[in-house]
C-alpha positions as a printed NumPy array, in Angstrom:
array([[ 97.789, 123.824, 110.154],
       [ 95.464, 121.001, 109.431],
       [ 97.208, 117.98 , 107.108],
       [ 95.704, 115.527, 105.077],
       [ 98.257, 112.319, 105.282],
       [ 98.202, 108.7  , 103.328],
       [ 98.881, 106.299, 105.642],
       [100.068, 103.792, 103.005],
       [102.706, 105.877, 101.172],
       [103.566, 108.123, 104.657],
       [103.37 , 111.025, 102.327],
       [101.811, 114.939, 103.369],
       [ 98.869, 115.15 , 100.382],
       [ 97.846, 118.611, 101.441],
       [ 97.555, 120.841, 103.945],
       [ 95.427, 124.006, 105.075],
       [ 95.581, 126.598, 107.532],
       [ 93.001, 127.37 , 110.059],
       [ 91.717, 130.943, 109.895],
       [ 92.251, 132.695, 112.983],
       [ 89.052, 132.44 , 115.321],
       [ 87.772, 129.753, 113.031],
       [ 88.37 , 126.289, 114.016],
       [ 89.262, 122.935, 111.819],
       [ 85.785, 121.839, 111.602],
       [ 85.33 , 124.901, 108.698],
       [ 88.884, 124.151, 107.375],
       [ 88.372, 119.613, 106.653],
       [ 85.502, 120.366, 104.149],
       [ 88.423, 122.874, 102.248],
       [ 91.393, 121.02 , 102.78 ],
       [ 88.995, 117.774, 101.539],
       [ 88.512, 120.048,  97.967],
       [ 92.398, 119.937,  97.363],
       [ 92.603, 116.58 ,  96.803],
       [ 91.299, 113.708,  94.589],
       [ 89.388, 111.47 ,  96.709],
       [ 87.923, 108.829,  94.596],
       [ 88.044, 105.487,  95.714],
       [ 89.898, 106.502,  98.986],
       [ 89.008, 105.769, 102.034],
       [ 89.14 , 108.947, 104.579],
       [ 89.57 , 108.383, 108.281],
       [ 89.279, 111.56 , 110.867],
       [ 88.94 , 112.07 , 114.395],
       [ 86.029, 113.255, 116.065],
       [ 86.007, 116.805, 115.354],
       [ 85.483, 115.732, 111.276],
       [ 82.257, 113.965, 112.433],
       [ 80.207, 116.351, 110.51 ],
       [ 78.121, 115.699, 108.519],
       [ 78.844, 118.66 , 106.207],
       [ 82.86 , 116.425, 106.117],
       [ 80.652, 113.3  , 105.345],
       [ 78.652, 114.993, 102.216],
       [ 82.075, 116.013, 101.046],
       [ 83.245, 113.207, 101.067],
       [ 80.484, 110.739,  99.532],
       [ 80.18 , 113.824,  96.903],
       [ 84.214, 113.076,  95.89 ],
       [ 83.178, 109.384,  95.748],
       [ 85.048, 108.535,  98.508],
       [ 84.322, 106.437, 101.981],
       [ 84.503, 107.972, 105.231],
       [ 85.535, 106.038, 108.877],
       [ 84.735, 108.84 , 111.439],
       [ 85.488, 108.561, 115.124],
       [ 81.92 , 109.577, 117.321],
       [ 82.292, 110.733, 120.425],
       [ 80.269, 113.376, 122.016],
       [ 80.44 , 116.688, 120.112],
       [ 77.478, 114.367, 117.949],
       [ 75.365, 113.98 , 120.96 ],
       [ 71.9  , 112.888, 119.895],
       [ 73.674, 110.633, 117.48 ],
       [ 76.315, 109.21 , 119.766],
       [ 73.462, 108.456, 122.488],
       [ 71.536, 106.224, 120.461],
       [ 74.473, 104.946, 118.638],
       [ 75.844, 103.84 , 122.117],
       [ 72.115, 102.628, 123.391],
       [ 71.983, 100.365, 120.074],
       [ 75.22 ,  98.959, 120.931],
       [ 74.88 ,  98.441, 124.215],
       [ 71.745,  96.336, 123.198],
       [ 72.875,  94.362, 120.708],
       [ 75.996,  93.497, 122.963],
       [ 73.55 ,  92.151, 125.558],
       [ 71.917,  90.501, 122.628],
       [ 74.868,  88.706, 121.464],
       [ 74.174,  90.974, 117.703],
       [ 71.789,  88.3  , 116.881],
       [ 69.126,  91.15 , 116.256],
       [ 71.571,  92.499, 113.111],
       [ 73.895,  91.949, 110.34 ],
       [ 77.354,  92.171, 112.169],
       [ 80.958,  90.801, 111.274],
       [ 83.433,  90.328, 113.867],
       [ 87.347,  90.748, 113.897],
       [ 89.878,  90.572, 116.214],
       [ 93.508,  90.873, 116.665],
       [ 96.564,  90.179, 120.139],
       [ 99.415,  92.716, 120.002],
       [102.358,  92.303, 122.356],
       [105.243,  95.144, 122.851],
       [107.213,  95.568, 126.103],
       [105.503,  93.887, 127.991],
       [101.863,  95.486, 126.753],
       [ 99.395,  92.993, 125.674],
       [ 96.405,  94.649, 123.969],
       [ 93.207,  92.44 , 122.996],
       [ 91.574,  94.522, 120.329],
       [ 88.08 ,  93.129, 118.737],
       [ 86.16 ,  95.062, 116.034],
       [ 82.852,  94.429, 115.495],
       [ 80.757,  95.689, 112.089],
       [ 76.935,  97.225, 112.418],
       [ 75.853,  97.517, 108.214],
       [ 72.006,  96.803, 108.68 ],
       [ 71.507, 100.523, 110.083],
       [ 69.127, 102.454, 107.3  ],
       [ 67.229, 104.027, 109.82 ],
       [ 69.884, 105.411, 111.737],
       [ 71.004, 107.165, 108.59 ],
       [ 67.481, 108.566, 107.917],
       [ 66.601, 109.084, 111.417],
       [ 69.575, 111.348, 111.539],
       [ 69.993, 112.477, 108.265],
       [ 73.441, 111.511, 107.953],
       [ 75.15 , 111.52 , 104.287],
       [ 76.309, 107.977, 103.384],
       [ 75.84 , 106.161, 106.624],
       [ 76.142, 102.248, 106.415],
       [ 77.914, 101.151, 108.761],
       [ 78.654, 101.159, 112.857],
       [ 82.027,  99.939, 114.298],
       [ 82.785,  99.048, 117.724],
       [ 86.305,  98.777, 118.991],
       [ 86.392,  97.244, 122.279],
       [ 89.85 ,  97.126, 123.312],
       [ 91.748,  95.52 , 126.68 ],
       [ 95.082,  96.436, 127.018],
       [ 97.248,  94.51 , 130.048],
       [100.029,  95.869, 131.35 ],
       [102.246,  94.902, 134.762],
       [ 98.991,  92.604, 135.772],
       [ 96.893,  95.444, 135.447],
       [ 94.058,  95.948, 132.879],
       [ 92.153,  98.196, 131.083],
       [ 89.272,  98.503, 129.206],
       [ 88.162, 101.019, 126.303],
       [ 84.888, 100.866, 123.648],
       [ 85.559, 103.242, 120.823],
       [ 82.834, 103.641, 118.189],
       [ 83.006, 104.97 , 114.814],
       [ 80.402, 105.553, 111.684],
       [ 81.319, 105.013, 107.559],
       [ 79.579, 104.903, 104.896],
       [ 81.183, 101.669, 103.856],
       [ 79.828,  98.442, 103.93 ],
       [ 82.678,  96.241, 104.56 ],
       [ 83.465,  93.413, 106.927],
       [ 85.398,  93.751, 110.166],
       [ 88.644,  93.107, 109.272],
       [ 88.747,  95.227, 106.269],
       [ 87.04 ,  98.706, 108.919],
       [ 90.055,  97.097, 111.336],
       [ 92.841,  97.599, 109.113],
       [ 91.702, 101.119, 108.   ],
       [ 90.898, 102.038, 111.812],
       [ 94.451, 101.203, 112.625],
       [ 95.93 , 102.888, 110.269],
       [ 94.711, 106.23 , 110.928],
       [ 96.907, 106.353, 113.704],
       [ 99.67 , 106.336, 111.434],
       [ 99.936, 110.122, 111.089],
       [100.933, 110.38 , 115.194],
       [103.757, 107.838, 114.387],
       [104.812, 108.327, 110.9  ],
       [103.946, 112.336, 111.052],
       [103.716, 114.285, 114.245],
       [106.689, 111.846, 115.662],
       [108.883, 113.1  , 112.885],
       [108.352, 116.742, 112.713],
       [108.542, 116.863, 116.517],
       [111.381, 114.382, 117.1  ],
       [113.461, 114.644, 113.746],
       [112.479, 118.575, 112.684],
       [112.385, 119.9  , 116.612],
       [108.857, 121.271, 115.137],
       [107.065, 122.044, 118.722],
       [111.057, 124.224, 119.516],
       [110.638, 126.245, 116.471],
       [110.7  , 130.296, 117.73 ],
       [109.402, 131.105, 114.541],
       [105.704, 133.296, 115.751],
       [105.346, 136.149, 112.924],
       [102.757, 136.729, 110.593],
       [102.97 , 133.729, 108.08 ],
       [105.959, 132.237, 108.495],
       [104.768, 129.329, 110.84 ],
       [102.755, 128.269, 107.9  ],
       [105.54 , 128.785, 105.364],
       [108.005, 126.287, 107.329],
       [105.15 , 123.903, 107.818],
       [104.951, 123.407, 104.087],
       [108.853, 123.415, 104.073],
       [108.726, 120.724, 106.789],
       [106.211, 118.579, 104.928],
       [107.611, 119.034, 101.502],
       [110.85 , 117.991, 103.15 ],
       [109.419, 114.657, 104.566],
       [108.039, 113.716, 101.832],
       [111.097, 114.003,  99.691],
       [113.347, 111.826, 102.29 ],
       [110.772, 108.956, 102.362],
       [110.727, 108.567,  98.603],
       [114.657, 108.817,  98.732],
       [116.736, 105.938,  97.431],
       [117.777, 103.466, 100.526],
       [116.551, 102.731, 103.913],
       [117.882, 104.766, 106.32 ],
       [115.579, 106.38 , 108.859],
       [114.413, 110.083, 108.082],
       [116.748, 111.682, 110.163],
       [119.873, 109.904, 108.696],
       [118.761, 110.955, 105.333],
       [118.729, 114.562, 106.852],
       [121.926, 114.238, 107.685],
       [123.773, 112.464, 104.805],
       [121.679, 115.094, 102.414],
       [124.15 , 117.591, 104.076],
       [127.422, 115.508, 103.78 ],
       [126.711, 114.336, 100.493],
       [125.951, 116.416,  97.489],
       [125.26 , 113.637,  95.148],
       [122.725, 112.065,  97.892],
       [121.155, 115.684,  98.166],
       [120.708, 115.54 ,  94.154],
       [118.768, 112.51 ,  94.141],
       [116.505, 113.531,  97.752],
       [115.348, 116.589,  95.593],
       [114.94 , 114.128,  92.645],
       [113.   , 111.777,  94.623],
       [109.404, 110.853,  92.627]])
């Protein structure tokens, strides 16, 4: 099942299944059609950095942050050579905006500084991409027990904005493994689930989503799984879950 998820609300929008012996990268551009788009901003891994996804989503007037790795190889080459270059250059060779941010958690201390590429026209026409305006760089140093490491990640949009604003949006993708994936798995014991025949996986997929959504816009703060529970103790709280706009 491939999910589209708003990381501001926490809500499931839509969701599609993957045809057997197909693979998601035919299923984004349909899943993509379900929903209004306009004025969103749509974040996906690398396997959405297509540029048939990117057309689709420019077409829906919409923005598009997607992750480039190597499945875009000629692309993700020079991206990385222009980089590395204008690193060594100190960007003074380009249009950049610079942002960055110190997280600390149990004893983790991660350094994370995003820098924004929009002067980049002939990227976009060299490679024909739909939209392209912008390069981000995520250069990230995480120390932990006196030890450190060191990651670049590197993303295109079609949005010109500064760094801060691509930051915020970055981090937020990353949302759906905490405020999604984490809660089927933990609260709906979704990876234990037996259930193998024909369509029902898909059927309690949409159960399970339709389910989290109506807890989180549920009346009071308790945590997902608390709302489960009280749901089934109390009828009147159970009224106003299935109520829940």
């Amino acid at each position: 099942m491939l999910s589209a998820f708003c990381s501001r609300q926490k809500l499931v929008l839509g969701q599609t299944k993957v045809v057997e012996k197909s693979n998601e990268i035919t299923a984004i551009p349909k899943l993509l059609a379900m929903l209004s788009l306009q004025g969103a901003v749509v974040t996906i891994d690398a396997m959405g950095c297509q540029r048939e996804v990117a057309r689709t989503i420019v077409e829906r007037e919409a923005d598009y942050i997607l992750a480039l790795k190597g499945n875009q190889a000629s692309l993700s080459e020079e991206v990385k050579l222009f980089v590395a270059e204008q690193k060594a250059g100190g960007f003074k060779d380009c249009t950049a905006t610079m942002h960055q941010t110190v997280d600390g958690d149990h004893g983790r201390i991660e350094t994370r500084k995003v820098t924004v590429v929009s002067d980049i026209e002939w990227l976009a026409k060299r490679h024909d991409w739909p939209g392209l305006k912008s390069i981000a760089i995520v250069d990230s140093i995480r120390e932990t027990n006196g030890k450190e490491q060191s990651e670049t990640r590197l993303y295109i949009s079609s949005l010109n904005a500064p760094a801060d604003q691509v930051s915020a949006f970055i981090r937020s993708h990353w949302a759906i493994e905490n405020s999604l994936h984490w809660v089927l798995d933990m609260t709906f014991r979704e990876d234990e689930s037996r259930v193998r025949t024909d369509s029902a996986p898909a059927i309690f997929a949409i159960i399970r989503h339709i389910t989290a959504n109506l807890l989180r816009l549920a009346p009071g703060k308790d945590s997902i799984n608390l709302k489960r529970k009280t749901a089934n103790w109390d009828d009147t709280f159970l009224k106003a879950v299935i109520q829940a706009r």
